[in-house]
N, C-alpha and C positions, 0 to 999 in steps of 0.2 A: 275563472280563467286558470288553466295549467300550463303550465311549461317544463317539460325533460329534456333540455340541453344533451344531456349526457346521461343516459339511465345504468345503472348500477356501476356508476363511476368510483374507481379508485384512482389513486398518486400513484405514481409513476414504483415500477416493481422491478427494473433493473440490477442484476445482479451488480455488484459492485466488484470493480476489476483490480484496481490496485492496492486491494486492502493487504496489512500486515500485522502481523501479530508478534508483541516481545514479552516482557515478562511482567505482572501486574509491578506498580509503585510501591514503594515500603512507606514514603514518606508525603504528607501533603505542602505544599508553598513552595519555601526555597528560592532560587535564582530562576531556576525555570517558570514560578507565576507573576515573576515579574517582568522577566524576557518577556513572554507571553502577553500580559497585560499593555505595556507600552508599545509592544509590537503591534497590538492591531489599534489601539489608542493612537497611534500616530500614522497607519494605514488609511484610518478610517476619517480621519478627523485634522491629520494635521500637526506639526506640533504646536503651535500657539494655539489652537482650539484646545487642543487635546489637555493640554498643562490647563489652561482656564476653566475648563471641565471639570479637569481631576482633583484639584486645590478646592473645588466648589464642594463637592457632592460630599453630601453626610455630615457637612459639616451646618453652624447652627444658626449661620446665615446664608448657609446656600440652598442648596437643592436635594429633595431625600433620593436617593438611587431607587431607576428601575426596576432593580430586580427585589431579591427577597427582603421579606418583614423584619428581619433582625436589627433590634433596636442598638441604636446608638449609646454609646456610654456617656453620660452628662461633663465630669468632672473631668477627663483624661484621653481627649480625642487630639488623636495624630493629626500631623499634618496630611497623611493620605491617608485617611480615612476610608478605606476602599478596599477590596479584594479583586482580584485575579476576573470574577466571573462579571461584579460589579463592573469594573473597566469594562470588560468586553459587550455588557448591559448599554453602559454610558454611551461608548462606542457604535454602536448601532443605531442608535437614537441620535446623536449627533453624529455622524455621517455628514462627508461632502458629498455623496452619489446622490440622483435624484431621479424617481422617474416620473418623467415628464409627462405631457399628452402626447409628445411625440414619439415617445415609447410606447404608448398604448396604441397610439395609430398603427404603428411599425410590427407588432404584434397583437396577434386576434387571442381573444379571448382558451379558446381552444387551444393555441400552441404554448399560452401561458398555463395553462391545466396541467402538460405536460413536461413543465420543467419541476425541478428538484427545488423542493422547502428552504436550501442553503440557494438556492439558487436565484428564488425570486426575493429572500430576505437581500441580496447583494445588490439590487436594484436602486436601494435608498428609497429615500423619503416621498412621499408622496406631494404635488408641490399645487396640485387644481384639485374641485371637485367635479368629478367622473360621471360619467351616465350609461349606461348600458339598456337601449329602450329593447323590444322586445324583436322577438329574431336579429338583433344585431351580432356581428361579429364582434364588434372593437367598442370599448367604451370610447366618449366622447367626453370634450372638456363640457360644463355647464355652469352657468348662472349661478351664486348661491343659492338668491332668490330665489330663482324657477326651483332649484331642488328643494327649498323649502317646502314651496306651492304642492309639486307633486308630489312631496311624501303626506302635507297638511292635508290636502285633498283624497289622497288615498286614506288616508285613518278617516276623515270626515263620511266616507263612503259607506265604510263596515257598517254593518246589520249589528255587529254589539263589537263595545272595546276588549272583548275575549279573544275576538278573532287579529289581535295584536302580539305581539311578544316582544319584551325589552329583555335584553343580555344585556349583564354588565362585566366585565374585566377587574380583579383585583388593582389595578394600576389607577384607576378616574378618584379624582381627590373625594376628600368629604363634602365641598361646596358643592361641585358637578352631582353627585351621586344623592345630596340631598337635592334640588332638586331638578333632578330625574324623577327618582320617585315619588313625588310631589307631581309633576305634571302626569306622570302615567297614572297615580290614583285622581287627581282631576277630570280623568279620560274616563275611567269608570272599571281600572281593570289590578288586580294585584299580578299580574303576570312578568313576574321581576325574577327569570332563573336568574342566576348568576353565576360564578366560575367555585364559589364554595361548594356548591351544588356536587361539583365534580373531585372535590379536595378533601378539605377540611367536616365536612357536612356531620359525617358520623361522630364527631370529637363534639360537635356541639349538640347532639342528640344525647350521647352517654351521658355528658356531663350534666348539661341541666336537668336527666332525669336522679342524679345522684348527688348533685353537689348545690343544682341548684343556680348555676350559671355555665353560658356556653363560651365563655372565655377562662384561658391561662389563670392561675391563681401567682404567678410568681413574678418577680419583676431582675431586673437585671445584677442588684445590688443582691438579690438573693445568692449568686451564683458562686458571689466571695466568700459565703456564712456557708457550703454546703459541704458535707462530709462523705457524700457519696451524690454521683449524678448515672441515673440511668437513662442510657440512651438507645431509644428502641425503633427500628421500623422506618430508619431516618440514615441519611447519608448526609454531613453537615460539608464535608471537605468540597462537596462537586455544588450541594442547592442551598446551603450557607456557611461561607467559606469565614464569615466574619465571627462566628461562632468557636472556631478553630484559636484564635487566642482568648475564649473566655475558656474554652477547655484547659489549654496551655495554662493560664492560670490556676486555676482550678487545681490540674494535675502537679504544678510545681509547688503548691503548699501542703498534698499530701492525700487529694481528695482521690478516692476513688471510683473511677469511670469504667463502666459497666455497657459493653459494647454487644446489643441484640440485634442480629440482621443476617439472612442468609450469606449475604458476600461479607468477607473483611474486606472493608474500604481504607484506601489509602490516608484519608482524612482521618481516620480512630485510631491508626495506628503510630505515625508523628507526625510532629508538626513541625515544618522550620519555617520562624516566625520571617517574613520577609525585611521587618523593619529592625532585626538584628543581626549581628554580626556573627553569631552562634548559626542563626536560621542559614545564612548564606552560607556560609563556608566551613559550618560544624554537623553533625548529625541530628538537631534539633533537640524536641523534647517528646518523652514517648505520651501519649495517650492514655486510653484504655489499659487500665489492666486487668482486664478478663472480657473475653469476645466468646462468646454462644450462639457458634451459625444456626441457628434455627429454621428445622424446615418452611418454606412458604404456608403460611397462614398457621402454622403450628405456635402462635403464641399465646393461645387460650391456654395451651396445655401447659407448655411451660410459666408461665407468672403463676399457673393453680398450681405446681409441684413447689416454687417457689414459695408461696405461700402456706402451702403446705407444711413445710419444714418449719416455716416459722411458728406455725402453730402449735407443732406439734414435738418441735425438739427445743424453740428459743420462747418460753414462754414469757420471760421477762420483755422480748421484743414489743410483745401486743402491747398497747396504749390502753389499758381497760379505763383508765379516767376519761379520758380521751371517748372513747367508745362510747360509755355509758352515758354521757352529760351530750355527747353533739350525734351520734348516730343511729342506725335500727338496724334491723335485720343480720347483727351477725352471729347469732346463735345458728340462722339457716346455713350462712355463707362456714359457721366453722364443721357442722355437720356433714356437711357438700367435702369440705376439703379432705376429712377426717376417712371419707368411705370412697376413695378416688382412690383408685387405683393405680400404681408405679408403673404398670405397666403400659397404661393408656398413656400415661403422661409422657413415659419416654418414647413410645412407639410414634405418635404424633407431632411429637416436638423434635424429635431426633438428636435428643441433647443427652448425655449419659447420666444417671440417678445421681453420679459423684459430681458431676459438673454442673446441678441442679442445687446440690446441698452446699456446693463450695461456695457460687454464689448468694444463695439464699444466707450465709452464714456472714458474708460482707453487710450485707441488706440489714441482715438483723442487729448488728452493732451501729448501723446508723442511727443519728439524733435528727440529721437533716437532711432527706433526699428528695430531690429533685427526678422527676421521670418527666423525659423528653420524648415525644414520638413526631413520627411525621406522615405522608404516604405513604409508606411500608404498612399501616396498621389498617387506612382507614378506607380502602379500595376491595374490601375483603364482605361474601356475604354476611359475615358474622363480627363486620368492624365494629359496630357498637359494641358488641360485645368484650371483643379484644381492648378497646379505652375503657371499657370499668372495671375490666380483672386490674387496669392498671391504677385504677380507683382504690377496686378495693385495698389494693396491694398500700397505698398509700395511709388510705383510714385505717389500716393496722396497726402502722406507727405514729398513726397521730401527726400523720406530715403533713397538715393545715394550719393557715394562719399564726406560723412563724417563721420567723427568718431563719431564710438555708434552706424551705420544704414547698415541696407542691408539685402541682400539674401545668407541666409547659408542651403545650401542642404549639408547636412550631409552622408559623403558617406562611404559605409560598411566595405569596404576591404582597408585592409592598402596601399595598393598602386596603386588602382582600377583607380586614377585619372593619377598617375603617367603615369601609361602603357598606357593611351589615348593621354595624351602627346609626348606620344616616337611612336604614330603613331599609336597604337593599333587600328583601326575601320576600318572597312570596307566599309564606303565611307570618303575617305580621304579627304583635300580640294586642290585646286589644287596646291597654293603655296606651299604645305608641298613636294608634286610632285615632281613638279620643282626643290627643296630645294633639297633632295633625289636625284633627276635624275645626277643634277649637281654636285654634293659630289663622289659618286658612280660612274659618268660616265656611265648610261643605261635609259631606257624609262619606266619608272614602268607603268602598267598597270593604264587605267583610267574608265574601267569600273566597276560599285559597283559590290562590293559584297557580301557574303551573311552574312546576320546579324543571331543570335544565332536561331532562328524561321526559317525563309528559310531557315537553314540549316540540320535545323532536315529534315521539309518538302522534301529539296533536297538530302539527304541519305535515306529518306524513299522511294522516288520515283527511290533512283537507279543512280543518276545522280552522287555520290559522291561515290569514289572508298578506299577513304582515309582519317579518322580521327584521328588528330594529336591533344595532348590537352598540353601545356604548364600550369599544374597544376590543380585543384580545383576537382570537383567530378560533373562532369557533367552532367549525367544518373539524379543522384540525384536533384542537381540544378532545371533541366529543367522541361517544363511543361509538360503534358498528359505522366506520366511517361510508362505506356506500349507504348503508339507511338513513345514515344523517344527512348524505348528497343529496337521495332520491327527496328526505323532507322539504329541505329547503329549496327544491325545484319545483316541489309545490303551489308554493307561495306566489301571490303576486307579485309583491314587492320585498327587494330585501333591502336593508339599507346597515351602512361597514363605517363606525367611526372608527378612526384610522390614524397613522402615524405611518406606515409602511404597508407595500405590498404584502402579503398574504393568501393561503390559499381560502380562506372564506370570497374572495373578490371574484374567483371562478367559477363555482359553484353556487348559481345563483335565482333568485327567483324569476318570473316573465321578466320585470324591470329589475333592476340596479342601480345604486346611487352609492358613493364612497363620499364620505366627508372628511376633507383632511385637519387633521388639527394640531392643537401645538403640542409641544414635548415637555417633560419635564427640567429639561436642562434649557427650556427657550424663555428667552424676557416675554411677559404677557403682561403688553400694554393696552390700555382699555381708556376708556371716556376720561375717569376722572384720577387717573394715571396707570401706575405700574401694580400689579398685582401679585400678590402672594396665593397660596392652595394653604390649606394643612391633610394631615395623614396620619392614621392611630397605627405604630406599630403594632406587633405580634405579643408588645405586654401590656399594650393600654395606654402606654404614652402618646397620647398628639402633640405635635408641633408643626410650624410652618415648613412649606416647601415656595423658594422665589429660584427659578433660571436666568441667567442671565445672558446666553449665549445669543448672538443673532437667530430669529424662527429660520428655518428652512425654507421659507416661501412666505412670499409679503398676500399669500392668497389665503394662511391659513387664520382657520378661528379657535377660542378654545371651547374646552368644553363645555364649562357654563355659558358662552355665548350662542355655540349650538345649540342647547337644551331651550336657552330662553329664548331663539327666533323660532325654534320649534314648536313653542307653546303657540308663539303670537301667532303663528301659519295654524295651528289645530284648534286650539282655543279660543282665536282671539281675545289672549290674553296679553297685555304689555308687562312683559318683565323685564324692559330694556334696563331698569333700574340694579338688576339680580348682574346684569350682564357689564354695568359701568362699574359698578363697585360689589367685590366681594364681602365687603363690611355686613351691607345689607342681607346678605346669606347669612352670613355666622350669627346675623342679629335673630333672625327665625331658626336657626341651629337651633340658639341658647335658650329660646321661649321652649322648645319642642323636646329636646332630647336630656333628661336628666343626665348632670356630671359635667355638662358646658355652660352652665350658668357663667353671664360674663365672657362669654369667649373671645369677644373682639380683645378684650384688654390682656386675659391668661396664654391667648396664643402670641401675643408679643413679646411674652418672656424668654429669658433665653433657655433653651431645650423644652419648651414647652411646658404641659402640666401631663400629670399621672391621672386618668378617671380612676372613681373611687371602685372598690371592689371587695365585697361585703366578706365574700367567702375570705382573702386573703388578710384583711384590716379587721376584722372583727369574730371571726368563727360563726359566720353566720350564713345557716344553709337556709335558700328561699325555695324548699321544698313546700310539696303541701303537709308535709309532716314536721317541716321544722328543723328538720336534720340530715345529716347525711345517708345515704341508703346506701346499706353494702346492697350487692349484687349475685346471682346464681346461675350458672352459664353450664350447661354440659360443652365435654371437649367435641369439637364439629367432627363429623366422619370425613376424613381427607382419602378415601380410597378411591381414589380415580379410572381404575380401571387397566386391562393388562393392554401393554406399550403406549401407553401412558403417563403424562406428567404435566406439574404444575408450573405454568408460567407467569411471572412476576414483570409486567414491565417499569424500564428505567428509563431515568435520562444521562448522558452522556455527558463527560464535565464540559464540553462544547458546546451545551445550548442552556436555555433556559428556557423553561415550559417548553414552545410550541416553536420558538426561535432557535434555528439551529445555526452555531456560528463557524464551525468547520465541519469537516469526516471524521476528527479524532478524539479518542477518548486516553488522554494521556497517561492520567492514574491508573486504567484496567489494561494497558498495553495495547489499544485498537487506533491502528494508527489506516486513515484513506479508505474508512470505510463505514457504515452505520447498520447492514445490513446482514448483523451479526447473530449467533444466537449462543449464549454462552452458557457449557451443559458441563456436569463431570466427566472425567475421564476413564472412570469405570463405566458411564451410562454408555458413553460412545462406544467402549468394546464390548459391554454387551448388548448392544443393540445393532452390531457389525457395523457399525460409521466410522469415518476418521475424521479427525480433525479436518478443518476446511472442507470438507463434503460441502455441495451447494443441497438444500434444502429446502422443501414448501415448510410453512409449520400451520396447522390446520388444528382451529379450536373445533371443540364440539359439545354444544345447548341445547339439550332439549329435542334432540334427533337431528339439527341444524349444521352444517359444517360450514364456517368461515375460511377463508385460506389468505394467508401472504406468503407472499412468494419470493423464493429467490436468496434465500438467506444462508450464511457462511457459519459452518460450525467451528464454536473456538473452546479448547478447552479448557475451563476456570475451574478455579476453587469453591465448589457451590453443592449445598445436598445433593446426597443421590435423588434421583424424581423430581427436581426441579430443575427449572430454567430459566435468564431470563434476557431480553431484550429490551431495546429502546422503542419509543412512544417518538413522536405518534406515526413510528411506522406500523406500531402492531394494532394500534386505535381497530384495523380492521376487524380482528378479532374478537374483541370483546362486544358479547352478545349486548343489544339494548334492553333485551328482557332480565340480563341479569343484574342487579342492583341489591344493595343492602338493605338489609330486613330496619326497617323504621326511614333510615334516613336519606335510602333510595339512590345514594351515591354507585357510580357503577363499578362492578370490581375487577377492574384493570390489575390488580394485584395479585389474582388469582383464577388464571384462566386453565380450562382441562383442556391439554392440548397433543398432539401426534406431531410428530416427522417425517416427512417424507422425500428419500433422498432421488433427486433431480437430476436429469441428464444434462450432459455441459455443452 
């Protein structure tokens, strides 16, 4: 059975009319992220919700925040523990708006397709579970039950558990996500994309091919021992705002911050802390002190000039004890450096030879540095690549396994690491297998399979009968946004665990089903009381997460109660027990996953515990060789082509991932509008534009042209031959064929793209 609702559907491409442009931010926080913050915290929510909320969150009896992984500080947590973006996270999720079934009735399917992403998030919470049967207009309220039945019924159907696919969201705790993937390899299938897939994916391919794990080496307390911190390919001020005072700290005892990215973001350059009186009403504390725009995906070339220098002018920098006793290969890696050319290096990087050696000359006095990256590096065809030059750059000076030193890939979603921990991937390793087989008593499956890419590919081709999404907004999320529509119309059945409207609810298979569930800020009370989640931060700390807030609807369930009526409708398996008590979870956690030994007892502590981690506590690399492996990388060929240029997509300090919370981007000066494209202002006059010209921008793959349409030129502070815009308006663009070399991630980072200027 097929179904095209809507065949090569996009999101709504309205030019946007009231937009305005002033002058980018100097500073990040201030009076204005707190305006801001209580402003829509007490819009959204109330003020006695809103205050109950905010007093809760991050803290180490409350509830860990929606949004980003940025670990909590053990010893020294505020009373508002929170940031600007956080609130506006909280805010959203607890909301008094709700939509109803009477909203659904009142609008059809179709005329919901055609509102604004800000528009259907405004809706609120979701308060029944939804039906959408086939050729209907309007979803309908339904039965748990019966949605049970019919999604149990449909998986029972398939010809094999392949023609299934489970997505997961960084947000589903460790309890929910273990098992999920427990009941989906019960079912007979590793098809566990999940939203790293689209993120992080590349950071954990470099790493374990060189260090030997696909997790951060550093922990929080690292961040006060560090004497330089490089920050690359990350904007901390807009996607983790709570990092912004470990910088501040950082910079007011002396430490040097090292600021890589094509745009100067407001967030590097200062910070006024909100919870001082300096932050409010004085000019803060500055950042960075040294910023290298670097062209889009030019950061091969510069960390090898960097490197270079050090090689070759700061020889006392190199670690050779270090070297010799933990890693291989860098006799190749100093030869490579040794015969690289200054000119490749500046031409590609667009950083000048003096501005390469200045910092390289910082780097090399370091005892203890820290490099930070985020999605700036790893949405690139040659991200892998780009995280082990910043490997190697680290194994030069021996910046493993002491404090003050390492590798922090900063990851987006609160629990995005967590969920891979509890097994979330779909090439699993065999120990984890094993581990599972033996716990459970069955043979899990050990062929891969399909990661977030092959999985569109394989609903587009037909091959998948069934997508199941355990949270986030996937339509949205993913890349070549009409190929990702056309797959998932494919499908028979799609099914949306949920918390709010979204545009994945639109675009849908022959049937639909939305299951709503509870939030992280909601009391989840169960059989044999009230329940707690837990959540591994972005360094490896778990700890608990309890809400306290009234649920949004006395109709909704959580996740792991979803999961486990799920089984009982497919498997006829009884896991009401998983579903009464979370105990029972963490009790199979701690059989199954090395580092939770104990877990019912070690997550009751207060801020939780640290998993172990070999590379950081010991200098121990679990390669096949034992050690660290430097790395060899030629600089990528970035010539694009003549009128021509490279586009980088962002998010706007107003959303989070796929959630957009206004028009405005306060830090870059875009104020009532998102439909922006932000380009230099030499490019625009030699390419005869002007500023605000309405614009198509139109990538091009492989002889392919993608277009979105309708976009405002503004002109920013950014390389010549680059540009970049916000996600996921430009999601269109980016080809599905194009992904990164090993780890398959799509590269949203760096699309080859034209202008074309539009009649008004």
């Amino acid at each position: 059975m097929t179904h095209l609702r809507k065949p090569e559907y996009l999101p709504p491409q309205v030019l946007d009319a009231h937009l305005q442009v002033s002058a980018p931010a100097e500073s990040a926080g201030g009076l204005a992220a707190v305006r801001v913050a209580l402003t829509a915290s007490v819009q959204q929510m109330g003020v006695a919700r809103a205050v109950s909320a905010l007093l809760d969150v991050n803290q180490a009896t409350g509830f860990d925040c929606p949004g980003c992984a940025w670990p909590d500080p053990d010893d020294r947590r505020s009373v508002a523990e929170f940031c600007e973006n956080g609130a506006k996270a909280v805010a959203e999720e607890a909301t008094r708006a709700r939509m109803t079934p009477e909203l659904f009735a009142a609008h059809s399917v179709d005329e919901l397709s055609r509102q604004t992403d800000l528009w259907l998030g405004q809706q609120g919470r979701l308060t029944h579970p939804m039906y959408l049967a086939a050729g209907a207009s309007h979803y309908a309220p339904i039965a748990w039950q019966t949605a049970f039945e019919k999604i149990g019924n449909r998986l029972k159907s398939l010809a094999s558990a392949s023609e299934a696919v489970f997505y997961t969201s960084g947000r589903t705790s460790n309890e929910a996500a273990f098992i999920y993937q427990l009941f989906v390899r019960l079912l007979g299938t590793n098809n566990l994309p999940d939203c790293s897939n689209m993120c992080h994916e590349s950071s954990g391919y470099a790493m374990s091919q060189t260090i030997g794990s696909a997790k951060g080496t550093v922990s929080l307390r690292d961040f006060d021992a560090a004497d330089c911190l490089v920050v690359i390919g990350q904007n901390p001020g807009t996607n983790h705002p709570r990092m912004l005072r470990t910088l501040q700290d950082a910079a007011r005892r002396g430490c040097q911050i090292i600021s890589i990215n094509p745009l100067a973001e407001a967030g590097l350059k200062r910070f006024r802390d909100p919870q001082e009186l300096s932050g409010i009403f004085g000019a803060g504390t500055p950042l960075a002190t040294h910023h290298l725009p670097v062209k889009i995906n030019g950061d091969v070339a510069l960390l090898k000039g960097i490197q270079k220098v050090i090689v070759e002018n700061h020889p006392s920098a190199v670690d050779r004890e270090f070297i010799a006793a933990h890693t291989a290969g860098f006799a190749a890696l100093d030869r490579d450096l040794r015969s690289e050319s200054w000119d490749a290096i500046v031409q590609s990087s667009g950083i000048a030879e003096s501005d390469i050696r200045r910092v390289a000359a910082v780097i090399a006095r370091s005892r203890a540095m820290i490099c930070c990256w985020a999605m700036g590096l790893t949405q690139h065809q040659n991200a892998v690549a780009n995280i082990q030059e910043i490997i190697n750059l680290l194994l030069l000076g021996g910046h493993f396994g002491r404090p003050g030193a390492g590798a922090c890939p900063v990851r987006g979603h609160s629990n995005v690491q967590g969920d891979r921990t509890m097994g979330i991937w779909e090439r699993p390793s065999p120990e984890f297998l094993r581990s599972l087989g033996a716990e459970f008593q069955f043979t899990p499956p050990s062929a891969a399979g399909y990661n977030t890419v092959e999985a569109i590919e394989a609903m587009h081709a037909g091959k998948v009968k069934v997508f199941f999404a355990l949270g986030g907004n996937f339509l949205s999320a993913a890349p070549d946004t009409s190929y990702t529509a056309s797959a998932l119309q494919q499908c028979e059945l799609t099914v949306q665990v949920s918390t709010k409207l979204n545009r994945s609810h639109l675009i849908t298979g022959a049937e639909a089903i939305i299951l709503p569930c509870l939030g992280r800020t909601e009391r989840d009370m169960q059989q044999s009381g009230a329940q707690f989640v837990c959540v591994e931060n972005s360094m490896g700390v778990v700890h608990a997460s309890q809400g306290r807030l009234d649920p949004a609807s006395p109709h909704l369930m959580s996740e792991p109660a979803i999961v486990a009526a799920l089984a009982r409708a497919t498997l006829s398996s009884d896991w009401s027990h998983f579903a009464a008590n979370y105990d029972t979870i963490r009790d199979r956690i701690a059989r199954v996953i090395p580092g939770f030994e104990n877990l019912n007892a070690r997550i009751r502590q207060p801020n939780g515990f640290e998993l172990p981690h070999p590379v950081r506590d010991r200098r121990e690399f679990r390669t096949p060789s034992e050690r660290a492996q430097f790395t060899v990388h030629a600089i990528p060929n970035l010539n694009v082509g003549e009128n021509r240029f490279l586009l980088t997509t962002i998010r706007s300090h107003d959303q989070f991932n796929t959630s957009i919370y206004s028009l405005n981007d306060r830090y870059r000066g875009i104020h009532g509008g998102r439909r922006i494209v932000l380009m230099n202002a030499d490019d625009i006059l030699a390419h005869k534009l002007a500023a605000g010209d309405a614009v198509d921008i139109v990538s091009h793959h492989l002889g392919i042209q993608r277009r979105a349409k309708n976009f405002r030129i503004v002109a920013y502070e950014i390389p010549r031959g680059c540009l970049a815009s916000y996600f996921p308006e430009t999601n269109v663009l980016v080809p599905i064929e194009s992904v990164a070399e090993l780890s398959h991630t799509p590269t949203s980072k760096s699309l080859i793209v034209s202008v074309e200027r539009v009649a008004q």
